[in-house]
C-alpha positions as CSV (number, residue, x, y, z in Angstrom):
1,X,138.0,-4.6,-62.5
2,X,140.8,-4.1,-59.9
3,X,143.6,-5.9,-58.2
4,X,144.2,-6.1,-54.5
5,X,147.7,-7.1,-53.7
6,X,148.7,-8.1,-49.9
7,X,152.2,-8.3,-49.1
8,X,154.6,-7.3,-45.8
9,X,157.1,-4.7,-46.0
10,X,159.9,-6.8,-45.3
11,X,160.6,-9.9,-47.5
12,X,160.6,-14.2,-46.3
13,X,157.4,-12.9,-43.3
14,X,155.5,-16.0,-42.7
15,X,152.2,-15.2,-40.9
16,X,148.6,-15.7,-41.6
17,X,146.1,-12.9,-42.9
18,X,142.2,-11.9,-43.6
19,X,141.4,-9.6,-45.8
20,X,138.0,-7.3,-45.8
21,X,136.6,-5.3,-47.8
22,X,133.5,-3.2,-48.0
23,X,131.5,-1.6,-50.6
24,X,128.5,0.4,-51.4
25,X,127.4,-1.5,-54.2
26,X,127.7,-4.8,-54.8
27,X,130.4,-6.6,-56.1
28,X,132.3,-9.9,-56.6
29,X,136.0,-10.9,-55.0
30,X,138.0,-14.0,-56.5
31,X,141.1,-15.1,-55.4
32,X,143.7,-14.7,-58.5
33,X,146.2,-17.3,-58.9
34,X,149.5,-16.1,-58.6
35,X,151.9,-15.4,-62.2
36,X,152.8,-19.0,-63.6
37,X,150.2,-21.1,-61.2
38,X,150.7,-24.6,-62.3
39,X,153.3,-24.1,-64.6
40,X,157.2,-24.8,-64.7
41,X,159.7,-21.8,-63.8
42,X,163.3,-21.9,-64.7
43,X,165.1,-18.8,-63.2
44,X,167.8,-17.1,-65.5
45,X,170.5,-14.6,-64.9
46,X,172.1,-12.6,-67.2
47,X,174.2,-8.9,-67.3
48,X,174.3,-6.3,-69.9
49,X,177.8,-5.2,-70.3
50,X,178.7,-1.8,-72.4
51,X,180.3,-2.4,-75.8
52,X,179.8,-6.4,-75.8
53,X,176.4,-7.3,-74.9
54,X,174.2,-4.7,-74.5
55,X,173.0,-3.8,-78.2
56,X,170.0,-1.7,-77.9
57,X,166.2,-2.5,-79.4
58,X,165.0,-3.9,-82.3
59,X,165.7,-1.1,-84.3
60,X,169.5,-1.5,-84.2
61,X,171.3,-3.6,-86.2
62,X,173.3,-5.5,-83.5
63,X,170.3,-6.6,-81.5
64,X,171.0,-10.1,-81.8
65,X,173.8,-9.2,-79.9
66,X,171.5,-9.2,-76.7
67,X,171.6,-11.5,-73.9
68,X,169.6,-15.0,-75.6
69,X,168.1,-17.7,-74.5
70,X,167.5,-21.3,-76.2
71,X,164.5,-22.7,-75.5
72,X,163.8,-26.1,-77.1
73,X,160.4,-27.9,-77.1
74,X,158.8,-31.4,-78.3
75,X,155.6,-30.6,-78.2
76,X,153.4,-26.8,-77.7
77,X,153.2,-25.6,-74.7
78,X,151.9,-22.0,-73.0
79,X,155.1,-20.2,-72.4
80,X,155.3,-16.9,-69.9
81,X,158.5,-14.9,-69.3
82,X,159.1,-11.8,-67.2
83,X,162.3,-10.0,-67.0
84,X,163.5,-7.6,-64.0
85,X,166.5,-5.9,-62.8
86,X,166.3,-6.0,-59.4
87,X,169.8,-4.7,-58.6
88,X,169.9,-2.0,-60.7
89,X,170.8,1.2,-58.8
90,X,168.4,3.2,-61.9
91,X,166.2,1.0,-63.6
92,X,166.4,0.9,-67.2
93,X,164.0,0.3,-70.0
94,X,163.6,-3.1,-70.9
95,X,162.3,-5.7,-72.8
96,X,162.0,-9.2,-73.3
97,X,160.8,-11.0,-76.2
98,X,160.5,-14.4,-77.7
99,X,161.5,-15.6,-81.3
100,X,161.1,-18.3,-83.7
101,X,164.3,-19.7,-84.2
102,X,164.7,-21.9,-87.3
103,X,168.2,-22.7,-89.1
104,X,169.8,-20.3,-87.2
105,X,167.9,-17.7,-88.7
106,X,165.9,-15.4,-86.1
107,X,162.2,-15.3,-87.1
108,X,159.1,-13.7,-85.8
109,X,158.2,-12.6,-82.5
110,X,155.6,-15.1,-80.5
111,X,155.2,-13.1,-77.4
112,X,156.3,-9.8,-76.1
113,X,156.4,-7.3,-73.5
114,X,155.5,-4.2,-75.7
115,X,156.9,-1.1,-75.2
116,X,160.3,-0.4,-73.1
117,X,159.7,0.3,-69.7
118,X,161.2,0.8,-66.1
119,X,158.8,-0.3,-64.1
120,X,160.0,-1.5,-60.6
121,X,158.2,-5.2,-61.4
122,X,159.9,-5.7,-64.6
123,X,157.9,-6.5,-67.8
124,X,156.6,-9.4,-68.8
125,X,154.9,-11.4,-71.8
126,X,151.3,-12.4,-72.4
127,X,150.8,-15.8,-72.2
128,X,151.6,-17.4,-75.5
129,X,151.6,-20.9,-77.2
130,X,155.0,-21.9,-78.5
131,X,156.1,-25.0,-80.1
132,X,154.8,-28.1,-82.7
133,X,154.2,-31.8,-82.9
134,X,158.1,-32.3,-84.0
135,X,160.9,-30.4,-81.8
136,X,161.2,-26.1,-82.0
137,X,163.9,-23.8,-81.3
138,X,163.1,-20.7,-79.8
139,X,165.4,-17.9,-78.7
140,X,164.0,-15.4,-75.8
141,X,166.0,-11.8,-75.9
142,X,166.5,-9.6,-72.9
143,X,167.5,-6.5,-74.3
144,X,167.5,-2.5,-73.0
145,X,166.7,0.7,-75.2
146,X,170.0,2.4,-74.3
147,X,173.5,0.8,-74.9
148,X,175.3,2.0,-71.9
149,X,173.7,0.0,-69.1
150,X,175.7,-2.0,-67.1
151,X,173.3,-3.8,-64.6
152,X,171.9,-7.7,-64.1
153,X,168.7,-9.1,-64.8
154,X,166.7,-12.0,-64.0
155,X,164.3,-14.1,-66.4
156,X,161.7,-15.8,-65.0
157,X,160.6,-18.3,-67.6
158,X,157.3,-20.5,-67.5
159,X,156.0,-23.2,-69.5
160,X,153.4,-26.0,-68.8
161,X,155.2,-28.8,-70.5
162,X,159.3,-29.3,-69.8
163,X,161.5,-27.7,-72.3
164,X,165.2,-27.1,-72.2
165,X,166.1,-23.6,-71.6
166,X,170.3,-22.4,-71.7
167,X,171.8,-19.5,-72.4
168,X,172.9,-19.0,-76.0
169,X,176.1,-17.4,-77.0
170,X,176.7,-15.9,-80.5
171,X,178.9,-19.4,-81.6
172,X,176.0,-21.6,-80.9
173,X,173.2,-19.6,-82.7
174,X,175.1,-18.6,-85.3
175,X,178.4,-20.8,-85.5
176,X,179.9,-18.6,-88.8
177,X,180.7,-16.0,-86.6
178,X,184.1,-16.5,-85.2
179,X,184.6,-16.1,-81.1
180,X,185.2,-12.1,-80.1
181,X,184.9,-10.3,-77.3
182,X,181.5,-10.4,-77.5
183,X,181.5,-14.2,-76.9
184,X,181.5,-15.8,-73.8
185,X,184.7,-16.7,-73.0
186,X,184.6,-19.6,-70.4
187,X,182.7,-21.5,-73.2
188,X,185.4,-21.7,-75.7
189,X,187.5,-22.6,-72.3
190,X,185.3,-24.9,-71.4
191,X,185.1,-26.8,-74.7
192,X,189.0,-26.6,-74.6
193,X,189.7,-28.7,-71.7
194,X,192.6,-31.3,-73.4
195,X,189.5,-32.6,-75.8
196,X,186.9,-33.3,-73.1
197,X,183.7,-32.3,-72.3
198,X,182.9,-30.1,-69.5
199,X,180.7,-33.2,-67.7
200,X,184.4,-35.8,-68.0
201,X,186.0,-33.0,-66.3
202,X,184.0,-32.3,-63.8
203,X,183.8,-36.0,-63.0
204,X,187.8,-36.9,-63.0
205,X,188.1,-33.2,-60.5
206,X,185.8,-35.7,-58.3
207,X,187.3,-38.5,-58.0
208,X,190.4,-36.7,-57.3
209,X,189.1,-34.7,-54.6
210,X,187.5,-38.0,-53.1
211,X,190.4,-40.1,-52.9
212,X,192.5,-37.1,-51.4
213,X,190.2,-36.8,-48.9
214,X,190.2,-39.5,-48.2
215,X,194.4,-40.0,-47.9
216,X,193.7,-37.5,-45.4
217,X,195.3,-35.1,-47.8
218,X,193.0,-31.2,-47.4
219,X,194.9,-29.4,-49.5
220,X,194.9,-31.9,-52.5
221,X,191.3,-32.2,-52.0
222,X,190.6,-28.6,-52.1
223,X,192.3,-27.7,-55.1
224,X,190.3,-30.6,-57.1
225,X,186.9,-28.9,-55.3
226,X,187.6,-25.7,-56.2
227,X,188.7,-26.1,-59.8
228,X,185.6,-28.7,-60.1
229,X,183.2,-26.0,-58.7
230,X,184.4,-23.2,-60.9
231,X,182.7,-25.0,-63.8
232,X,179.7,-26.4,-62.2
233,X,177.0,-24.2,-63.5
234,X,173.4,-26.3,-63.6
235,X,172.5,-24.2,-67.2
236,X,175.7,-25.2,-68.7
237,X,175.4,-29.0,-67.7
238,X,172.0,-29.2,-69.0
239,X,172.5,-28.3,-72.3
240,X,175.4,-31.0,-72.7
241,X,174.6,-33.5,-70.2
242,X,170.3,-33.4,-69.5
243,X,169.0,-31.8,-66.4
244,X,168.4,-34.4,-64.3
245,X,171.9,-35.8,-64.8
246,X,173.2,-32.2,-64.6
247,X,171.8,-31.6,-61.3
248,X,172.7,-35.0,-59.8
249,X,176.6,-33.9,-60.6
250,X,176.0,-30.2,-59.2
251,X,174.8,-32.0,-56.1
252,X,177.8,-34.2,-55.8
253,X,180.4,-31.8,-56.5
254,X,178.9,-28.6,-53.7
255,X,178.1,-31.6,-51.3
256,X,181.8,-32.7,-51.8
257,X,183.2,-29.2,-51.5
258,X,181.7,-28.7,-48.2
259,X,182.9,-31.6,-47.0
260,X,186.0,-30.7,-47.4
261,X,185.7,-27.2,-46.2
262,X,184.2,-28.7,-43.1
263,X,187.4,-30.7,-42.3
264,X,189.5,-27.9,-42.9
265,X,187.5,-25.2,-41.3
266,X,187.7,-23.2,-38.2
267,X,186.2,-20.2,-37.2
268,X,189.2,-17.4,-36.5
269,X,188.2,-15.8,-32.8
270,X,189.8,-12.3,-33.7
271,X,187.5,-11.5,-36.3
272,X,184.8,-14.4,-36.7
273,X,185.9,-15.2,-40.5
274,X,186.8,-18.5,-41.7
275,X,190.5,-19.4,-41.8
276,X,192.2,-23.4,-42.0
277,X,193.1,-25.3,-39.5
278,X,196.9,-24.7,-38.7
279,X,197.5,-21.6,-40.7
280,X,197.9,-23.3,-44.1
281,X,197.2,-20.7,-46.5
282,X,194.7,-22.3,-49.6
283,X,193.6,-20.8,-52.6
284,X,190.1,-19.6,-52.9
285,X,189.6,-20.3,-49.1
286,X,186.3,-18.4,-48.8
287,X,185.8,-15.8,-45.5
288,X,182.3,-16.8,-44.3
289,X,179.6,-19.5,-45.3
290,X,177.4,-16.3,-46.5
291,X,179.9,-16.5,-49.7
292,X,179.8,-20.2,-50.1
293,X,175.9,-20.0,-50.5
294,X,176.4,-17.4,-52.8
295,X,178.2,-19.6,-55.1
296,X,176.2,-22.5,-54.3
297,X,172.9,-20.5,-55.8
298,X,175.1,-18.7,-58.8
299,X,175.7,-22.4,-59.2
300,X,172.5,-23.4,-59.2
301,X,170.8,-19.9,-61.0
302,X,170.9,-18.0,-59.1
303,X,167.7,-19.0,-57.4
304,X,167.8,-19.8,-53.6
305,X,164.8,-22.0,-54.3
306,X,166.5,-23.7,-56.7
307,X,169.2,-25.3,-54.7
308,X,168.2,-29.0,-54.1
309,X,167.9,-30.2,-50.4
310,X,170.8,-32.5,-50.7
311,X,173.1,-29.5,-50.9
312,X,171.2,-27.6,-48.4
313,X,171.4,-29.9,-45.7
314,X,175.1,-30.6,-45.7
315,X,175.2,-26.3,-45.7
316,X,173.1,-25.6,-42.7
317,X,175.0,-28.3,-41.0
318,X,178.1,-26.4,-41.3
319,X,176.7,-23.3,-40.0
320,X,175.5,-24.9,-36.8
321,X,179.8,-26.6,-36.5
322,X,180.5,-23.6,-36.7
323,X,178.5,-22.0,-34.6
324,X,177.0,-19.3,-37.1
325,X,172.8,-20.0,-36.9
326,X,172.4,-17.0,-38.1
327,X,173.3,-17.8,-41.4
328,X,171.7,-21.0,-41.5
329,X,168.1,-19.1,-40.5
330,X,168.6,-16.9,-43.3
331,X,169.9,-19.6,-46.1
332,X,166.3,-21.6,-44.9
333,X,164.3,-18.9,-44.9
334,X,165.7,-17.8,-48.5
335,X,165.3,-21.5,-49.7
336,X,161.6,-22.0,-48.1
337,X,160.4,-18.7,-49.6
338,X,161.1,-19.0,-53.0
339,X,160.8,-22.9,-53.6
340,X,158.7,-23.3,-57.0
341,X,155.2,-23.7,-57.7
342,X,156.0,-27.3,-58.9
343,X,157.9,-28.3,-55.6
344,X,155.1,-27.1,-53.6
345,X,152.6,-28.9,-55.6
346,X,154.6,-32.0,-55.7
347,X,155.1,-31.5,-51.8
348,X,151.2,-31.1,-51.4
349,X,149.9,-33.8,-53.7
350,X,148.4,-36.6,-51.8
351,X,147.6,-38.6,-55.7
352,X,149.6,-41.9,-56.9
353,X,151.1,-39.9,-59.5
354,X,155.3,-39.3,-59.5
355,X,155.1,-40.9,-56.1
356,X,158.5,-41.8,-55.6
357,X,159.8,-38.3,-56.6
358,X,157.4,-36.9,-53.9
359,X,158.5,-39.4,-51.2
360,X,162.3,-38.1,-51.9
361,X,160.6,-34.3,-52.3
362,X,159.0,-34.8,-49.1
363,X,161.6,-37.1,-46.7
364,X,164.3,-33.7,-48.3
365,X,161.5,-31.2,-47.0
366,X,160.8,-32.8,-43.4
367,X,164.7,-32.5,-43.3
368,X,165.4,-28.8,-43.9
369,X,162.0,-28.1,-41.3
370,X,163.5,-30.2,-38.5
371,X,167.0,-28.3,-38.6
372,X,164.8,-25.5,-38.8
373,X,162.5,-26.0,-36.4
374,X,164.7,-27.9,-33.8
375,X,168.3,-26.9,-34.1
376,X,168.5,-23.4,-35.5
377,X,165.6,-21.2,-33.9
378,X,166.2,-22.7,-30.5
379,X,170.4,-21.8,-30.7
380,X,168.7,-18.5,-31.3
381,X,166.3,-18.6,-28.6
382,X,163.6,-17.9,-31.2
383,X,160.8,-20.7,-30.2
384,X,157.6,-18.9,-31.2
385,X,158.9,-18.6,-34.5
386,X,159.4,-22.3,-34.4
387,X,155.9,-22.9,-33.2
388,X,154.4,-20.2,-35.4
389,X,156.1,-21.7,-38.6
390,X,154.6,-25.5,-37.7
391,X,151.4,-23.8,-37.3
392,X,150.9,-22.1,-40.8
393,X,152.9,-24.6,-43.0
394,X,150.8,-26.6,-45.4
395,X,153.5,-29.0,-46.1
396,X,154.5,-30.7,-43.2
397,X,151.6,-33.8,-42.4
398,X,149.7,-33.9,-38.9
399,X,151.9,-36.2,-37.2
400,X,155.3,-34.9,-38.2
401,X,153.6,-31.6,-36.2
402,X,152.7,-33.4,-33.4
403,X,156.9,-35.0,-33.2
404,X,157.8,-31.4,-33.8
405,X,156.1,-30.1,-31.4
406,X,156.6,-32.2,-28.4
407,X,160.1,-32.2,-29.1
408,X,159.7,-28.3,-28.8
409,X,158.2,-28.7,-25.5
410,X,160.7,-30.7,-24.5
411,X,163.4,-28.0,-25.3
412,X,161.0,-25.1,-23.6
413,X,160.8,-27.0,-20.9
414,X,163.3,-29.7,-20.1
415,X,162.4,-32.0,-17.3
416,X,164.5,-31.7,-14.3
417,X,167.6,-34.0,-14.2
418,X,166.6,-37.2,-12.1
419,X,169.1,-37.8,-9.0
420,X,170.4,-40.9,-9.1
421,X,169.8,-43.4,-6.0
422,X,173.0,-44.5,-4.4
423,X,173.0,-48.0,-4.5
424,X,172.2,-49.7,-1.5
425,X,175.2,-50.5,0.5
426,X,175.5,-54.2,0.3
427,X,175.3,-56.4,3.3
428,X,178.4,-57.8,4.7
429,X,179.0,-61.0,4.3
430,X,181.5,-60.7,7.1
431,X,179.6,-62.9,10.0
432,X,178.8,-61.8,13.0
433,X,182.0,-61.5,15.0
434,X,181.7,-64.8,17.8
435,X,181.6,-63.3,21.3
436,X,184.5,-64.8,23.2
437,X,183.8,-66.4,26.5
438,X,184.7,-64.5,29.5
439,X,188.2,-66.0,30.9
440,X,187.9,-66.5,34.4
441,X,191.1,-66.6,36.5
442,X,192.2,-67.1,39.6
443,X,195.1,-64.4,39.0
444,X,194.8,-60.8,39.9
445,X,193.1,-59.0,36.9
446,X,195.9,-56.8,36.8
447,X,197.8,-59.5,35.1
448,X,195.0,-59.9,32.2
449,X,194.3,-55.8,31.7
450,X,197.8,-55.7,30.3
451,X,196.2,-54.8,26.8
452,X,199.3,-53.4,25.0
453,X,201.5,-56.0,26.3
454,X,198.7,-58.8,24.7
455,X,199.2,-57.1,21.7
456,X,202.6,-57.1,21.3
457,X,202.5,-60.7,22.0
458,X,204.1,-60.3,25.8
459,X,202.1,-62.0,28.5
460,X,202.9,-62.2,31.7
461,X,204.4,-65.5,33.2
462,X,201.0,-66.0,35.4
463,X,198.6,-65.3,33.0
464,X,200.1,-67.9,30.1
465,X,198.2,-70.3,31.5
466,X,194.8,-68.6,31.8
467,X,194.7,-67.4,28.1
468,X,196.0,-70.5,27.0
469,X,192.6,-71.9,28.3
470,X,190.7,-69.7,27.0
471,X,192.5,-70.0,23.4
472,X,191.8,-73.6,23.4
473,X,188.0,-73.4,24.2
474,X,187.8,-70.8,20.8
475,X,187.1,-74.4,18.9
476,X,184.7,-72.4,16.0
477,X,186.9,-69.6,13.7
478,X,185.6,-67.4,11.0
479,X,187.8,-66.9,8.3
480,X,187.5,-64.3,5.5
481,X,184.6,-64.9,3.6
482,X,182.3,-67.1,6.5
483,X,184.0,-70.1,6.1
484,X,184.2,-72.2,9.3
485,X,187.5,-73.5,10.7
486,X,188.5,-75.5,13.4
487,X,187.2,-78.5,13.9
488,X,184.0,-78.5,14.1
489,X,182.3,-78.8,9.9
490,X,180.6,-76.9,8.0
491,X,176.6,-76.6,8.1
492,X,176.3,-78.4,4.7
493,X,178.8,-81.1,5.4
494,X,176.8,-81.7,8.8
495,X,173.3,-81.7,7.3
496,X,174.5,-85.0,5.1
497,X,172.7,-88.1,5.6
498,X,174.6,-90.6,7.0
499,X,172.5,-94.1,6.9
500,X,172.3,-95.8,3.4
501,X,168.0,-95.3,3.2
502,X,169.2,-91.6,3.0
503,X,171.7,-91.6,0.4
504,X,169.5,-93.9,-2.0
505,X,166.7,-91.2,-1.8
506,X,169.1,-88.2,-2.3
507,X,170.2,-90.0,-5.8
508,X,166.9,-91.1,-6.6
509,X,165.7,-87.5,-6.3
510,X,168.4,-85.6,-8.0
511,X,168.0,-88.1,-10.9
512,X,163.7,-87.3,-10.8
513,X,165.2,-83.7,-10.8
514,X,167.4,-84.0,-13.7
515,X,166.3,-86.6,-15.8
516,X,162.7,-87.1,-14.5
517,X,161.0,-85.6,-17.5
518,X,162.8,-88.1,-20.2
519,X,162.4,-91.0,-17.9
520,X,159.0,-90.3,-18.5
521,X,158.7,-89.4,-21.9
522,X,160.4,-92.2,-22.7
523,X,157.7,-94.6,-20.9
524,X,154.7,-92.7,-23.0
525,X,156.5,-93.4,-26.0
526,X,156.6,-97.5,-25.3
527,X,153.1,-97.7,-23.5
528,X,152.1,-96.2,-26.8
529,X,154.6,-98.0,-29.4
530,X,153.1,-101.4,-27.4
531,X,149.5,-100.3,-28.3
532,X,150.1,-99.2,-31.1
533,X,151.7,-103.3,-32.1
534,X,148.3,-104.8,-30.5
535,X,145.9,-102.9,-32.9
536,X,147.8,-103.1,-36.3
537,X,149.3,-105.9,-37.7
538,X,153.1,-104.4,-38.6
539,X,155.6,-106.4,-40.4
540,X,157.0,-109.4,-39.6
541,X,160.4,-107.9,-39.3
542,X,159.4,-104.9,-37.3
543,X,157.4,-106.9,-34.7
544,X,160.3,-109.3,-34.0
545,X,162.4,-106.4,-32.9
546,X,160.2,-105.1,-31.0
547,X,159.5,-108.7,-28.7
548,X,163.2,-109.0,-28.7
549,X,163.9,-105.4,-27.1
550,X,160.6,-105.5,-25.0
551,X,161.6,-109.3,-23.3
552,X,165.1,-108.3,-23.2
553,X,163.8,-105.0,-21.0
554,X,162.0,-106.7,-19.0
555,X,164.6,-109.4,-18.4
556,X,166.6,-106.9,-17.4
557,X,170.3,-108.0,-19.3
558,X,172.0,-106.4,-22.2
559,X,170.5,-106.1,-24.9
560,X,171.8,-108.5,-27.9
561,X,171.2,-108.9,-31.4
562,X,171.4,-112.4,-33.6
């Protein structure tokens, strides 16, 4: 049997593919599910360091010295791990191995890799069934057959069932042996902080930073933010304080921090790099947001994929303030590539099952694909990648697509800008100006052309009485706003009716108007109340108040009552 592998030369390619193949004989192709399908992968990192950690292979006597890892389980469970050193500038030979760990006593090995090798993938274990009906330690050692290599690793650990997987130091497998330099230091410092635990810390370092953020004091705030994220490391929370509370206070303490460096942020135009606002000099300001998601992923292992959406989100937004989507498409692309199998299976679940968690999963998903989709590729003027990536994804449902993708279009091609209609010009209500009568004169008409001297108010002796004339017969004015002066009234006040047959009928019909509709509600409500008293025999009582009130009405006095 053989094993066809398709990948791209360059890493985080999304694309489709078909594969052909052709033989003489016959033969049979399945798919093969890829390493851990199904199963649970916690990503650890680790370094061998000359002289303190790195300890050589089973042979020596200071292998236990090797990079460990607790694993504790309830219940069995098929276990996988594979170990690589992808940063190595020469790769070593390596191993990685799992042990029974009972009473801090190391016992026999339930998986291995075999024989020390330096193969470009790593090694890895067979898959092997660890654990029992009560709970199991386990310790799982990376260790190297030379002791002078100083490189990183990464452990990819999978099980089926959860466990709890942390890195061990020497004082917590085997607590007789006094701290050294072959301990890990921040531990000790950790477990020293004035009698608290590292989880009480962290928390206090937050509620500091929050309330001087929000005094409106930066600096405050940053030093609590920094000295908080200097400890938050997801591994080292879980062993003390669970992993799903662990992760919830990584997520509040990175979402914090870059809130604060947001406020404080700007983007120096000399050199592009981060500096503060004003030129106040802080502490562990970081140059770029490259290095912040580097610490954000130590932070979280060192696994892109690992980095929960909530922190994401808050991160990409940054880059886009300030004005860096290139580093926003590459912290997306690193986080889409490499999320786990579980995420992508709770992602692509449609089953009643842990539906909650896959409504969060899913809502956090949708939101890293719209910034994505909408905000970062089109800064970068990169739309077929956009449309190319709602095409192929499995995850994203039919109708989010379809949103996608007309907002899309509506960025390709924006519709043109509608000109806004001036407003009609409204009409005057000025009235018509009143054409003057003619003034007809017995004088010379030199006497009335004097236009300047009419407007200055100077008339001449023999024209006085000629304009006077014609000043009197102007008996209808319009002022301002069409009101009528003079003496003549206006068209309302002249339209009144003046006999008393005219006045009765405007009142009776303004009352009709206003009060018509009770009037004659009122009369259906006694036409019926007085049938109502002919067909049923009411109460003595009630039937005397109504003959009273019905011959008093039609009387026509005052109602009285004895």
């Amino acid at each position: 049997s053989y094993t066809l592998v398709a990948s791209t030369f360059e890493p985080f390619m999304f694309s489709r593919f078909k594969l052909r193949l052709e033989l003489d004989g016959p033969f049979r192709l399945t798919a093969i599910p890829r390493e851990g399908a199904g199963m649970r992968l916690r990503e650890l990192h680790g370094r061998w360091v000359p002289n303190t950690d790195c300890a050589g292979g089973p042979v020596d006597q200071c292998y236990a010295r090797n990079p460990r890892f607790l694993v504790r389980t309830d219940c069995e469970t098929p276990v996988l791990a594979r170990l690589q050193t992808p940063q190595a500038e020469s790769l070593p030979l390596i191993n990685v191995s799992v042990f029974a760990f009972d009473d801090a006593v190391l016992g026999s090995a339930c998986a291995s890799s075999g024989s020390y090798t330096n193969s470009p993938q790593g090694v890895a274990t067979r898959l092997a069934t660890i654990g029992r009906a009560g709970p199991a330690e386990y310790l799982v050692v990376a260790s190297t057959w030379d002791h002078d290599i100083d490189a990183s690793f990464v452990l990819y650990f999978y099980s089926e069932h959860p466990v709890d997987t942390m890195p061990a130091t020497l004082a917590s497998v085997y607590p007789h042996i006094a701290p050294g330099p072959h301990t890990d230091a921040l531990t000790y410092k950790d477990a020293a902080l004035s009698g608290k635990t590292l989880a009480t810390h962290l928390k206090a370092q937050h509620q500091k930073a929050s309330r001087a953020l929000i005094l409106g004091q930066g600096g405050a705030a940053w030093q609590h933010c920094t000295t908080a994220v200097a400890y938050c490391n997801l591994e080292r929370l879980t062993g003390e304080y669970g992993e799903q509370q662990a992760r919830q206070l990584c997520c509040r303490l990175w979402i914090l921090y870059i809130c604060v460096l947001s406020s404080l942020a700007e983007v120096a135009e000399e050199d592009g790099r981060l500096r503060t606002k004003g030129g106040v000099e802080l502490a562990g300001f970081p140059a770029t947001v490259r290095s912040v998601w580097d610490a954000i992923m130590a932070a979280f292992g060192g696994f892109a994929g690992n980095v929960d959406s909530e922190v994401l989100v808050p991160l990409v937004l940054l880059c886009l303030k300030l004005r860096d989507a290139r580093t926003a498409r590459d912290v997306v692309e690193a986080w889409l590539a490499t999320l786990s199998e579980d995420t992508v299976y709770l992602l692509q679940s449609r089953g009643a099952m842990r539906q909650q968690q896959r409504s969060m999963a899913q809502a956090s998903y949708l939101r890293v694909c719209e910034l994505y989709t909408l905000h970062i590729l089109p800064q970068l003027g990169d739309l077929s990648s956009a449309y190319e990536f709602l095409s192929v994804s499995t995850v994203v449902s039919e109708p989010a697509k379809d949103e996608f993708t007309k907002r899309l279009d509506a960025l390709r091609n924006p519709p043109a800008p509608k000109r806004r209609s001036r407003p009609a010009a409204k009409k005057s209500r000025k009235p018509k100006a009143v054409e003057q009568p003619l003034l007809t004169t017995t004088k010379p008409v030199a006497h009335v052309a004097k236009s300047a001297d009419v407007a200055k108010g100077e008339l001449a002796v023999d024209a006085q009485p000629a304009v006077a004339a014609a000043l009197s017969a102007r008996s209808v004015r319009v002022g301002k706003h069409g009101a009528r002066r003079g003496g003549v009234k206006s068209g309302a006040l002249a339209r009144r009716p003046r006999s008393t047959l005219g006045i009765a009928w405007q009142v009776v019909r303004r009352l009709v108007s206003r009060w018509g509709m009770t009037l004659f509600t009122l009369a259906v409500a006694m036409a019926v109340l007085r049938l109502v008293t002919q067909r049923i025999r009411l109460p003595q009582l009630f039937t005397a108040v109504y003959r009273k009130l019905w011959s008093t009405i039609k009387m026509g006095t005052q109602v009285t009552y004895i």
